[in-house]
C-alpha positions as CSV (number, residue, x, y, z in Angstrom):
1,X,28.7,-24.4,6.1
2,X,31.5,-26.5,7.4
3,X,33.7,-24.7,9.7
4,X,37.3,-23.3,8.7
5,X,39.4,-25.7,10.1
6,X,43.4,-24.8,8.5
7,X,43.2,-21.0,7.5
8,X,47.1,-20.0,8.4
9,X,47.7,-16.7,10.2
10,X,47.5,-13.9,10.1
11,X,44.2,-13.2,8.2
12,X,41.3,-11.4,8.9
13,X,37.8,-12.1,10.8
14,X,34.3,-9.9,10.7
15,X,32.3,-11.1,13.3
16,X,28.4,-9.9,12.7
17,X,25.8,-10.5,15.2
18,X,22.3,-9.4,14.3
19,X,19.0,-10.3,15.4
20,X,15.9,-10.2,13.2
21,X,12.4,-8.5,13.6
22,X,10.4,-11.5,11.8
23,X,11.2,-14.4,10.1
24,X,10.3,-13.4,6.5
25,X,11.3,-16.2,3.8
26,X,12.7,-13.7,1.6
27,X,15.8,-12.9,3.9
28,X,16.3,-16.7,3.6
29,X,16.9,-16.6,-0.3
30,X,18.5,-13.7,-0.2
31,X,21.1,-15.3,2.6
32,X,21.4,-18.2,0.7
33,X,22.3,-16.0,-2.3
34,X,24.8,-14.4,-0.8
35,X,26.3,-17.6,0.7
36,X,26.6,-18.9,-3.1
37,X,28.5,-15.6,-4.5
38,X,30.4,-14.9,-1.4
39,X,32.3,-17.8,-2.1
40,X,33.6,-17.3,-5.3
41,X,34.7,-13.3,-3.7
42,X,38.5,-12.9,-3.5
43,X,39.9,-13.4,-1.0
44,X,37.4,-15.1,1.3
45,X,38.4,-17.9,2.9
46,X,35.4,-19.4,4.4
47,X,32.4,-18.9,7.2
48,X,30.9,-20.1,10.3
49,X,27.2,-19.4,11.9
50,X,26.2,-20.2,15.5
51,X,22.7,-19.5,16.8
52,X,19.9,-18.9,14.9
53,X,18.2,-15.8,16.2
54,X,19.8,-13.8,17.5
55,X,23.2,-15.6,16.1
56,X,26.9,-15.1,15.1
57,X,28.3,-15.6,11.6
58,X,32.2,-15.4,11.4
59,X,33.7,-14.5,7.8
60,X,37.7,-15.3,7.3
61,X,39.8,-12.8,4.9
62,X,42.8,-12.6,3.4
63,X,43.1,-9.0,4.1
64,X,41.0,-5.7,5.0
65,X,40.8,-5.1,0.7
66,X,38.9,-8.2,0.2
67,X,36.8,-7.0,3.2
68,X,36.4,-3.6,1.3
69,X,35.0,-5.3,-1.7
70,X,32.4,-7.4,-0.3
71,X,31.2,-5.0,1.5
72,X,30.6,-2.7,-1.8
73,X,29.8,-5.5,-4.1
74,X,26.5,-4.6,-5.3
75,X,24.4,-7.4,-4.4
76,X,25.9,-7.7,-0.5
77,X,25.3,-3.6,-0.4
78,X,21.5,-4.1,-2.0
79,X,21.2,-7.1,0.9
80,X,22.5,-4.9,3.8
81,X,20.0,-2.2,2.7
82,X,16.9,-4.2,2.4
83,X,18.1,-6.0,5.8
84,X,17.9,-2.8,7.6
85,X,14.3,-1.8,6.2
86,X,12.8,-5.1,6.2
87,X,14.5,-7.8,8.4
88,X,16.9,-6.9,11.4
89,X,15.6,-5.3,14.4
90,X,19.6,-4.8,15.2
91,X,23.5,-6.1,13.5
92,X,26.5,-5.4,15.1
93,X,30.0,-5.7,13.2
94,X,33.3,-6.2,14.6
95,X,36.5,-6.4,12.3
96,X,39.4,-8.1,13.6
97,X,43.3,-9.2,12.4
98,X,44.0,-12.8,13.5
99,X,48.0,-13.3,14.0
100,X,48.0,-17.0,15.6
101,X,45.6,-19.7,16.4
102,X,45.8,-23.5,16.3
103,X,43.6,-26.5,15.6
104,X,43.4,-29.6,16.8
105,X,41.2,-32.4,16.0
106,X,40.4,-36.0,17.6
107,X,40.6,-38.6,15.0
């Protein structure tokens, strides 16, 4: 996914960093499940991935209640259960409020 590039402060970031345990094809539909219904979420303003394993996905927010949600919609919560069973030998999640930033871009 094309990174963020104009998402006006403040909002909200969830910075997860995992590393998986195999490389089982499954996880990979089941990501790019979530990437399709995560979108349409409210309140989510968009994504970004670095890295590949281990690697860092950053999620944008409007707020901490949109953040709630996803995190109990019922597909994302059968996903994070099944990832800890089957597919991550560790995730780490850090929530954090973003007040300023800038971009700048070379055209």
């Amino acid at each position: 996914m094309e990174i963020p590039k104009k998402i006006t402060p403040p909002y909200w970031a969830v910075i997860f960093s995992s590393k998986k345990r195999n490389n089982d094809p499954e996880f990979t539909k089941v990501s790019d499940y979530l990437d399709e219904i995560v979108v349409k979420q409210e309140g989510y303003l968009g994504h970004e991935t670095v890295g590949q394993d281990p690697s860092i996905t950053i999620s944008y927010w409007k707020d901490m209640e949109s953040i709630k949600k996803w995190r109990n919609h019922p597909d994302h919560h059968a996903a994070i259960e099944r990832s800890r069973k089957e597919w991550f030998e560790y995730y780490n999640i850090k929530i954090a409020e973003v007040k300023g930033g800038h971009y700048w871009e070379h055209r």
